[in-house]
Backbone as a chain_set.jsonl record, in Angstrom:
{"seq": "XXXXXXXXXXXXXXXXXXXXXXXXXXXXXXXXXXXXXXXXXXXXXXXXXXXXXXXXXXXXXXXXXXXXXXXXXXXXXXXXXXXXXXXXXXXXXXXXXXXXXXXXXXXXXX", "coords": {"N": [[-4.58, -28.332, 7.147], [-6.25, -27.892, 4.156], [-5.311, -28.776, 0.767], [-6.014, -26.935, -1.171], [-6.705, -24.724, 0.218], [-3.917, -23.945, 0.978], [-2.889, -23.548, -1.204], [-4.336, -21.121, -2.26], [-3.444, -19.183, -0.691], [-0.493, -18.915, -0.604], [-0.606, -18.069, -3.384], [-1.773, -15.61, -2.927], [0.136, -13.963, -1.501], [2.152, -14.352, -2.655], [1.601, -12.928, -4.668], [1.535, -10.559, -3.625], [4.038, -10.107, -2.95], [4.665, -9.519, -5.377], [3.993, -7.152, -6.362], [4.611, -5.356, -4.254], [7.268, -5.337, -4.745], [6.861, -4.582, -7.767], [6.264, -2.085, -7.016], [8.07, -0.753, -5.677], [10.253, -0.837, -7.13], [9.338, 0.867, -9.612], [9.048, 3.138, -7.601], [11.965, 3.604, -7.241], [12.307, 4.472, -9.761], [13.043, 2.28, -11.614], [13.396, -0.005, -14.649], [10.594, -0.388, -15.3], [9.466, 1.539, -14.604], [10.719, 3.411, -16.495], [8.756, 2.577, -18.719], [6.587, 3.264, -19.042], [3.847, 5.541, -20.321], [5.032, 8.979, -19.646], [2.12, 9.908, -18.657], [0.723, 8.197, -17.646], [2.056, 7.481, -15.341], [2.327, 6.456, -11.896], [1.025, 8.471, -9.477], [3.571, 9.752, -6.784], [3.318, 10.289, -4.18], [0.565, 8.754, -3.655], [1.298, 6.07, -4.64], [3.383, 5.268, -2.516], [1.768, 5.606, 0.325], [-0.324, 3.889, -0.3], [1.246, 1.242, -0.195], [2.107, 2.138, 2.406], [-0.248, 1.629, 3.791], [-0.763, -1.456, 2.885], [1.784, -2.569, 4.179], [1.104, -1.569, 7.395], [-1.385, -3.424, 7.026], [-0.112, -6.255, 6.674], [1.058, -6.28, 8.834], [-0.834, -6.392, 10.755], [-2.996, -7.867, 9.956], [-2.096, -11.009, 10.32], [-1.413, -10.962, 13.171], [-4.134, -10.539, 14.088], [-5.27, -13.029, 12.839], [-4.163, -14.729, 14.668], [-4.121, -14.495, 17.825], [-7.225, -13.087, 18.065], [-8.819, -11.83, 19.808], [-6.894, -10.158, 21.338], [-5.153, -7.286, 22.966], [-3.344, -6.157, 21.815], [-4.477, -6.7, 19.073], [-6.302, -5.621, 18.652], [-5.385, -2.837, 19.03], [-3.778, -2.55, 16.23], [-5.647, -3.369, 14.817], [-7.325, -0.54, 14.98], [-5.296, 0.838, 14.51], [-4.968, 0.056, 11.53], [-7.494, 0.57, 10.624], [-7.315, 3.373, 10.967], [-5.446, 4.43, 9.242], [-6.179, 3.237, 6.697], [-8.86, 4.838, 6.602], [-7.597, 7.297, 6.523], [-6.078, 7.001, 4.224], [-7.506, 6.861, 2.101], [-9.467, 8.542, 1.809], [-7.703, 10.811, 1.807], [-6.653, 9.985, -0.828], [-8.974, 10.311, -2.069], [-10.746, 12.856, -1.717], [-8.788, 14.615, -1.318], [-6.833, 14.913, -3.582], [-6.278, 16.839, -5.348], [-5.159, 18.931, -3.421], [-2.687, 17.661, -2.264], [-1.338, 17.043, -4.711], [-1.15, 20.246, -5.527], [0.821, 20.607, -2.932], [2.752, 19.028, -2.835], [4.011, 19.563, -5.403], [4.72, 22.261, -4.373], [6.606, 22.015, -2.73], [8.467, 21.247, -4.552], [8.808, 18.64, -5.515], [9.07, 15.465, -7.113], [5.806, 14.492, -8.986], [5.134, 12.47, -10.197]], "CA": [[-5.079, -27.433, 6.14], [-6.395, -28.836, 2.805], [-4.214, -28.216, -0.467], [-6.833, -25.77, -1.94], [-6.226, -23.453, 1.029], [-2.194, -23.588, 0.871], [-2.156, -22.649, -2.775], [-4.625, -19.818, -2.459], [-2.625, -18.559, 0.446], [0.552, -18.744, -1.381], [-0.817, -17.605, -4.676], [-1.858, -14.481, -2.035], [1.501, -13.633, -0.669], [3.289, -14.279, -3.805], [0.652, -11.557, -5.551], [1.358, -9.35, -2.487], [5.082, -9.578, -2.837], [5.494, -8.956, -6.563], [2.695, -6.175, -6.218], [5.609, -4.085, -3.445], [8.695, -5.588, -5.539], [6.855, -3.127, -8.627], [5.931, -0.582, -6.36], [9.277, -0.017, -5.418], [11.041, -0.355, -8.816], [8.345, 2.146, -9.833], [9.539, 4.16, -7.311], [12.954, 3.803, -8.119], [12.38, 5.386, -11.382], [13.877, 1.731, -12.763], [12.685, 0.166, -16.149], [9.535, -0.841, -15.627], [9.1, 3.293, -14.608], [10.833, 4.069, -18.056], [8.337, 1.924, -19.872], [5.449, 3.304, -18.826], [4.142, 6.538, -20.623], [4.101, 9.794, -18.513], [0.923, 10.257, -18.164], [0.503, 6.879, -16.784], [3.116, 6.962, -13.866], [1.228, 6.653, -10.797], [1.876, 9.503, -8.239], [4.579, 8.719, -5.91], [2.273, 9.966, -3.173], [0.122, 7.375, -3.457], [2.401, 4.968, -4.28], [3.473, 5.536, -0.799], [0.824, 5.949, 0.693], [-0.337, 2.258, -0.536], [2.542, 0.89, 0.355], [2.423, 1.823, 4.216], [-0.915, 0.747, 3.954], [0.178, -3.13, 3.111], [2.827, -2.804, 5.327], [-0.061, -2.33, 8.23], [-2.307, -4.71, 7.009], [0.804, -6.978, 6.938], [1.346, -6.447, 10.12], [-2.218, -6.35, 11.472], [-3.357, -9.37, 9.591], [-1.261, -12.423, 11.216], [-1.906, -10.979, 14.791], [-5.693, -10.332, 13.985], [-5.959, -14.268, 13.154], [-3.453, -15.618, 15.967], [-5.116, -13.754, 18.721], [-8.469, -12.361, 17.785], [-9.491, -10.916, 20.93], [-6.038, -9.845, 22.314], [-5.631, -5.889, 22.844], [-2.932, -5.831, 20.417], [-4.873, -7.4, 17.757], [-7.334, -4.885, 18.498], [-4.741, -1.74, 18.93], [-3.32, -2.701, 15.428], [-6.883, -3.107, 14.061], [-7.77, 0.33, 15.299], [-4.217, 1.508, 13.059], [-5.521, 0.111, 10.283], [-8.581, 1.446, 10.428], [-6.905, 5.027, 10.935], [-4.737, 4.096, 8.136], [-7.443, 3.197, 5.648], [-9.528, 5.84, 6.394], [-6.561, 8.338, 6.056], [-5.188, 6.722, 2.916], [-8.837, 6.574, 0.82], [-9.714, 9.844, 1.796], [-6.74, 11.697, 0.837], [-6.57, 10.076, -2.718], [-10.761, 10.212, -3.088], [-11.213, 13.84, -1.825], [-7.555, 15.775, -1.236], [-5.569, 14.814, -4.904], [-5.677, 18.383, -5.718], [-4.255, 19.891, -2.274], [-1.757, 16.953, -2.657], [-0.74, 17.885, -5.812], [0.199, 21.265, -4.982], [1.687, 20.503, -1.855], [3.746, 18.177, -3.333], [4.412, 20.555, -6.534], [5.343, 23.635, -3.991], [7.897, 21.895, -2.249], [9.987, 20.807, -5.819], [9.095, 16.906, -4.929], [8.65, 15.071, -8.167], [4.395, 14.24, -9.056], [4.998, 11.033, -10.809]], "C": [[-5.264, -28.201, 4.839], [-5.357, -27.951, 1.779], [-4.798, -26.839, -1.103], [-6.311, -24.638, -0.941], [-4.992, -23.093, 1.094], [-1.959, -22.657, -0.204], [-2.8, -21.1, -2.73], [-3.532, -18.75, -1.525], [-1.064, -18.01, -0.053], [0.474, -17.973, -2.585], [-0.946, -15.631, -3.73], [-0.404, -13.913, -2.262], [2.201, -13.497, -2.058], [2.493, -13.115, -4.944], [1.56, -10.48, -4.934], [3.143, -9.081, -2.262], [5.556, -9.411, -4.313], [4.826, -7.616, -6.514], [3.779, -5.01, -4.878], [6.644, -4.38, -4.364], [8.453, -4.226, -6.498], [6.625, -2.427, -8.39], [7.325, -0.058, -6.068], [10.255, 0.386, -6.507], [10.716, 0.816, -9.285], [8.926, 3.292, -9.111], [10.88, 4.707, -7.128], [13.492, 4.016, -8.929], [12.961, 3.755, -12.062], [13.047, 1.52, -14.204], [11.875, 0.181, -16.449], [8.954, 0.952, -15.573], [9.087, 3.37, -15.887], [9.506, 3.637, -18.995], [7.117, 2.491, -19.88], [5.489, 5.136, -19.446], [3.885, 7.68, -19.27], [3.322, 10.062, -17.781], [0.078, 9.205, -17.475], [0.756, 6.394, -16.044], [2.106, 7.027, -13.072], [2.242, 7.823, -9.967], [2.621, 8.852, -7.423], [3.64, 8.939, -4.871], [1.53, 8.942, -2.806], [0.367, 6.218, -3.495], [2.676, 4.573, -2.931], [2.396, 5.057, 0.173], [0.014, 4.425, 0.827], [-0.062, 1.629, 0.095], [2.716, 0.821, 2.022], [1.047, 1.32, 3.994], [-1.131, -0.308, 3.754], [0.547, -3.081, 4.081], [1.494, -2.887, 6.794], [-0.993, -3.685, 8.259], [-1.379, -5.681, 7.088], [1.248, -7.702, 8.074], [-0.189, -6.922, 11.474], [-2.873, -8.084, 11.076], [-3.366, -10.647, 10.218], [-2.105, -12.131, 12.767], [-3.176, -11.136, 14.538], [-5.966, -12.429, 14.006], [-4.833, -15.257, 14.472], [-4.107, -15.276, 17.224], [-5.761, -13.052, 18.594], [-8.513, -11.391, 19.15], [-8.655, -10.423, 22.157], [-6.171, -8.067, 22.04], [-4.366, -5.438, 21.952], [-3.596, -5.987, 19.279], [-5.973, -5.862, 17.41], [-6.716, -3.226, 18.287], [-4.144, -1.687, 16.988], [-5.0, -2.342, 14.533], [-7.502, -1.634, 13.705], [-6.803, 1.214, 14.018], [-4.395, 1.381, 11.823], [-6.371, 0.809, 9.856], [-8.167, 3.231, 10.181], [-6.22, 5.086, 9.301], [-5.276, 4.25, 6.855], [-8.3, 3.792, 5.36], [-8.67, 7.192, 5.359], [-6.174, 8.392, 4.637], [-6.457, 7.202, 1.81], [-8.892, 8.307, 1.119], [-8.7, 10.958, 1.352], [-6.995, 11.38, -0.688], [-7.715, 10.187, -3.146], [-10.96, 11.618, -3.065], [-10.149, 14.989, -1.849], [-6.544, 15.532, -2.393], [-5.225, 16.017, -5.098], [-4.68, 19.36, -4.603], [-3.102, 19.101, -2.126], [-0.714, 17.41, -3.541], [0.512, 18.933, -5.733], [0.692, 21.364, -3.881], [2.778, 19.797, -2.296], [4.703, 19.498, -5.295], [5.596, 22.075, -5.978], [6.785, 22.987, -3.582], [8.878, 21.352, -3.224], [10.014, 19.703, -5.946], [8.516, 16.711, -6.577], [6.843, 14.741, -8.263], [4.256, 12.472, -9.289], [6.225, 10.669, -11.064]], "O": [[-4.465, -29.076, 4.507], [-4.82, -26.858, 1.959], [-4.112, -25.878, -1.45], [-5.56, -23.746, -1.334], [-4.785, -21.893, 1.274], [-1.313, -21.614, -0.305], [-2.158, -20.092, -3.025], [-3.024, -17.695, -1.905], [-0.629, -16.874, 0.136], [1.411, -17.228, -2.869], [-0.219, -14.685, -4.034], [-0.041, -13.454, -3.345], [2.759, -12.454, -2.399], [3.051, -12.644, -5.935], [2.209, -9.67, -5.595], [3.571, -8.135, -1.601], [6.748, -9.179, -4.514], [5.714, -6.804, -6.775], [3.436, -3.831, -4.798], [6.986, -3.338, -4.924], [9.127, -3.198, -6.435], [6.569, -1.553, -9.256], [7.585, 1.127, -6.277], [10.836, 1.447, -6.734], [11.518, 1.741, -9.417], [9.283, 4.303, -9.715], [11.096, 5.899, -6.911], [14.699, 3.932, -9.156], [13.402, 3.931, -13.198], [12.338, 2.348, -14.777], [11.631, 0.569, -17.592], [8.178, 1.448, -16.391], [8.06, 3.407, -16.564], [9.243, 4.345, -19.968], [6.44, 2.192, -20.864], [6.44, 5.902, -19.288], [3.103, 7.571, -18.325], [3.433, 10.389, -16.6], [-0.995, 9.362, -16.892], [0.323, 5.31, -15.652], [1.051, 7.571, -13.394], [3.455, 8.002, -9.858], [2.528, 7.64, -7.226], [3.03, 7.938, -4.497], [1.74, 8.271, -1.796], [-0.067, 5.348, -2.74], [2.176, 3.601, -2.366], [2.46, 3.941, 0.689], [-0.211, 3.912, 1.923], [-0.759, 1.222, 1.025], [3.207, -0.07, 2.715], [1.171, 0.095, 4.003], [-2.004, -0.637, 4.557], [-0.115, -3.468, 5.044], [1.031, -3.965, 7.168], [-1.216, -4.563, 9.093], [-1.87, -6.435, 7.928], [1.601, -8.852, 8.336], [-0.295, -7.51, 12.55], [-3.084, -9.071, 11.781], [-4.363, -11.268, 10.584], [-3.013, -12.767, 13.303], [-3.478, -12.28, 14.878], [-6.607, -13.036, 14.863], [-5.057, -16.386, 14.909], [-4.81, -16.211, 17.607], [-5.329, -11.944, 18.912], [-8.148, -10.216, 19.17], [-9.025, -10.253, 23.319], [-6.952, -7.555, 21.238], [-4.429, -4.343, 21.392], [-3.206, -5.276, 18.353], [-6.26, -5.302, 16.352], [-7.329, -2.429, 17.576], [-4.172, -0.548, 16.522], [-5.32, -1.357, 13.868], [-8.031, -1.376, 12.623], [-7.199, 1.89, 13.069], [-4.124, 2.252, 10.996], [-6.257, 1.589, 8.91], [-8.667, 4.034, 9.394], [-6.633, 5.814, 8.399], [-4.981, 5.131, 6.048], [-8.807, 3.709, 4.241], [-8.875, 7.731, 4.272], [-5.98, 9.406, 3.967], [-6.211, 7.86, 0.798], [-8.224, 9.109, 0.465], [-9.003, 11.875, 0.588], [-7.395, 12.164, -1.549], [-7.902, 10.203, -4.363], [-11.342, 12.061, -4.148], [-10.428, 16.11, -2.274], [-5.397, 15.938, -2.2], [-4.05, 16.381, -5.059], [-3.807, 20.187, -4.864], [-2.171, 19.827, -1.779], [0.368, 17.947, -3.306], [1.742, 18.939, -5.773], [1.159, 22.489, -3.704], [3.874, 20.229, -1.939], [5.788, 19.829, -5.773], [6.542, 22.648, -6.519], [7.866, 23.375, -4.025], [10.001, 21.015, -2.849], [11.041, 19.252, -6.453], [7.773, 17.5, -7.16], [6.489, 14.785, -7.085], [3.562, 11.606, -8.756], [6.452, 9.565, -11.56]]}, "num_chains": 1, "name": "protein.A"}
C-alpha cells in the first residue's frame, strides 16, 4: 500500500471513531451535551438511528472489500441498504410522527 493511502485510511477511522465517541457523550447528556444550546441538541432519535447505521456500514464495509462476491458480503449489503433506506426516510419524511411518538411515550426529544 503506498503512504498516501495508509494516512487517508487512518485519518478515516480516526474521524469515524471520534464522530461515535461524541455521539455517545451527546447521548450521555455529558459536557459537550451541556455546552450546546437547546435548540441545537440533536434528537436522540436520530442520534441513534445514525449510529446503528455506522455500526452496519462498519460491519458491511470490511466484508464487502475482503470478499466481494461472497453471499455474506451481499446479505450484509442488502442490510445496509434496508438500513439506509429506513434511516433517510424516517428523518427526511417521518420527523413529525417521530416527534410525537417519541413525545407520547415521556422519552426525552433532545
Amino acid at each position: 500500500m503506498h503512504t498516501g493511502t495508509v494516512i487517508v485510511i487512518g485519518f478515516v477511522v480516526v474521524l469515524g471513531i471520534s464522530a461515535v465517541v461524541l455521539s455517545l457523550i451527546i447521548l450521555r447528556r455529558g459536557k459537550q451535551y451541556h455546552r450546546l444550546k437547546p435548540e441545537a441538541r440533536p434528537r436522540r432519535w436520530v442520534l441513534i438511528s445514525l449510529l446503528f447505521l455506522f455500526a452496519v456500514f462498519a460491519i458491511w464495509f470490511p466484508a464487502r472489500m475482503t470478499w466481494p462476491h461472497a453471499l455474506i458480503s451481499r446479505l450484509l449489503l442488502a442490510l445496509f441498504g434496508i438500513t439506509f433506506f429506513l434511516a433517510g426516510t424516517t428523518i427526511k419524511w417521518l420527523t413529525p410522527l417521530m416527534d410525537s411518538y417519541v413525545k407520547r411515550k415521556g422519552w426525552p426529544l433532545r
